[in-house]
Every structure is written in structure tokens, then in C-alpha cells.
C-alpha positions in Angstrom: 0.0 0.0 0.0 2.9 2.1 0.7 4.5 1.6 -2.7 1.3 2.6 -4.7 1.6 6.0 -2.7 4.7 6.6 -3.4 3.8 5.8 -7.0 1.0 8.2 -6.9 2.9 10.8 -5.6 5.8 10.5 -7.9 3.4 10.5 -10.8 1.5 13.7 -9.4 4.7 15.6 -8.9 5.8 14.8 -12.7 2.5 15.8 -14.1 3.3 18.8 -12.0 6.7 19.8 -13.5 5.5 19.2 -17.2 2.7 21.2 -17.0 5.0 24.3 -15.2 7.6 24.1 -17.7 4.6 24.0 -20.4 3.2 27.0 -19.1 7.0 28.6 -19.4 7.4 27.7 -22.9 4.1 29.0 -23.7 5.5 32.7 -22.1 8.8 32.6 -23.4 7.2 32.1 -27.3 4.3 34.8 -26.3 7.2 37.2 -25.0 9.2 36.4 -28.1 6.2 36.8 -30.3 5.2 40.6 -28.4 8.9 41.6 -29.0 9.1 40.7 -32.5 5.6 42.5 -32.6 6.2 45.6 -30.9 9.9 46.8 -31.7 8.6 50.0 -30.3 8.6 49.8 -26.2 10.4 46.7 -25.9 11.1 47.3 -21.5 7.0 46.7 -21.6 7.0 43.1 -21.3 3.5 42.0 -19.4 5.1 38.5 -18.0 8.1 39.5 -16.4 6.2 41.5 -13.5 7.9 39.5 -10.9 11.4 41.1 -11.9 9.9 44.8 -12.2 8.4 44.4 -9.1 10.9 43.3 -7.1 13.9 46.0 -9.0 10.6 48.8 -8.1 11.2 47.3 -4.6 14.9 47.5 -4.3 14.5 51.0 -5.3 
């Protein structure tokens, strides 16, 4: 019974990590795709809010 939890949990955290590094391809080719877009305003990238947040912060 043990082994078919370890199992289960093994499985749920590998389902996890695909469908993370899914979701980060699908950013990177939707940042790539704005910046070939937009050559304008390049610094306005939507996605990358974390790092503008936390360089507004350091300020």
C-alpha cells in the first residue's frame, strides 16, 4: 500500500513539472512573439512583472 503511494505521488509531482515548464514555454514564445511584434517599447513586457516588481522594490 505504501508503494502505490509513493507511485501516486511521484506521478502527481511529474504531471506537476510538465505542466509548469509547459506553461514557461508558452511565455517565453508569447514574449518572443510581443517583442518581435512591438519593436517600439520593448522594456514593456507584461510577463516579467515579478522582476519589475521586485527591482521597483529595491529602489
Amino acid at each position: 500500500m505504501v508503494v502505490v503511494v509513493v507511485v501516486v505521488v511521484v506521478v502527481a509531482v511529474l504531471m506537476a513539472v510538465l505542466v509548469v515548464m509547459a506553461v514557461l514555454m508558452v511565455v517565453a514564445v508569447l514574449v518572443v512573439v510581443s517583442l518581435q511584434v512591438s519593436h517600439d517599447a520593448p522594456p514593456i513586457v507584461e510577463p516579467s512583472t515579478g522582476a519589475a516588481a521586485s527591482s521597483a522594490s529595491a529602489w
